[in-house]
N, C-alpha and C positions, 0 to 999 in steps of 0.2 A: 568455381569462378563466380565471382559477384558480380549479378546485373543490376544494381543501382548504383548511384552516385555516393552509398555509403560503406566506407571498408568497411568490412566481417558481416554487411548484411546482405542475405539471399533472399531473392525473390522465388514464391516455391510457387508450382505450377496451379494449386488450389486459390492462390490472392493473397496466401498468408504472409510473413517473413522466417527465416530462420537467421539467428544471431548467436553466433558462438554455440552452436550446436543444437540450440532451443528454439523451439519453433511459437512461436507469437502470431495470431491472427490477423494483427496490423498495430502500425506505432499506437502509443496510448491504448493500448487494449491489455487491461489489467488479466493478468492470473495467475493461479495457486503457484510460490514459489517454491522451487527446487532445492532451495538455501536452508540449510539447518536452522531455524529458531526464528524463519520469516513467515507470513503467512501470505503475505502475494508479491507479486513483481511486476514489472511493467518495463516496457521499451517505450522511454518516453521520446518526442520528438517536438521541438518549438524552432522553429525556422530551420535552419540547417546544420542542427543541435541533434543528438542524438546519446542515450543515456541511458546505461542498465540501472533500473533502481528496484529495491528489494525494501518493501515498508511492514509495519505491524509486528510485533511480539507473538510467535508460536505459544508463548507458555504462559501468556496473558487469556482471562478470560472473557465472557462474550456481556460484562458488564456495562451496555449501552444505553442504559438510561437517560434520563433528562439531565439530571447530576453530575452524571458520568462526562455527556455529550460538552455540557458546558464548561465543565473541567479542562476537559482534552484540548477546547477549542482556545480558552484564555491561556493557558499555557502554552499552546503550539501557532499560536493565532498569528507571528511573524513569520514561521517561516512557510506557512501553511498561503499566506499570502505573496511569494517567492514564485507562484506558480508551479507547471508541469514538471518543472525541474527538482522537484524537490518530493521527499520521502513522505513528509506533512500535506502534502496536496492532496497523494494517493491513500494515505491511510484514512485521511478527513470524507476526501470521497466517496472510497469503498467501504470502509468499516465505521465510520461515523456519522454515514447520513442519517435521516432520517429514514424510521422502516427499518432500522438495524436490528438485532436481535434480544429479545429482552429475557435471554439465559440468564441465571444467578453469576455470580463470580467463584471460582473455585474456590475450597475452605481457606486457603492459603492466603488469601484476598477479601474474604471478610473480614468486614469491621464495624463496630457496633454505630458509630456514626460514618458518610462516606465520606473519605479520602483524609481520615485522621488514623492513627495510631491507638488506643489507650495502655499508656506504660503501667 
């Protein structure tokens, strides 16, 4: 039985949530997703909005650089401006801030200069 105002979400006796079986810490509280080829998820919530979202590439790797960072951001920079509700929010938040990880990219994702090809 759900004790909030939103259908499928639980209130659990810790202060957490549970949603669709998954339990979440509280709305907007990012973590490791369950989804095949995501690498987080979140229960977003902006007024009385409520929203599974699943961001980030699994089989992407942890290439955060300054290059990388400013790539990501001109490119996603509209919808990442869309707010809570959106994929680009959370992936720009969690895996693109600043302080991100500065791992190489796997061999599959190098390239002699970044974000080109050489045919």
């Amino acid at each position: 039985m759900s004790n909030t105002k939103y259908p499928g979400v639980k209130r659990l006796p810790s202060g957490g949530i549970e949603y669709r079986g998954t339990k979440f810490a509280g709305f907007n509280k990012p973590r490791r997703s369950n989804r095949a080829g995501k690498k987080g998820m979140v229960l977003a919530k902006e007024g009385d909005k409520i929203r599974l979202i699943h961001y980030g590439d699994s089989s992407m790797g942890h290439n955060y650089s300054a290059a990388a960072r400013k790539s990501f951001k001109s490119r996603h920079g509209k919808n990442i401006a869309k707010g809570k509700m959106s994929a680009a929010y959370w992936a720009n938040k969690e895996l693109w801030s600043k302080g991100g990880s500065k791992k190489s990219p796997p061999k599959s994702q190098r390239h002699k200069k970044y974000g080109r090809r050489n045919k």
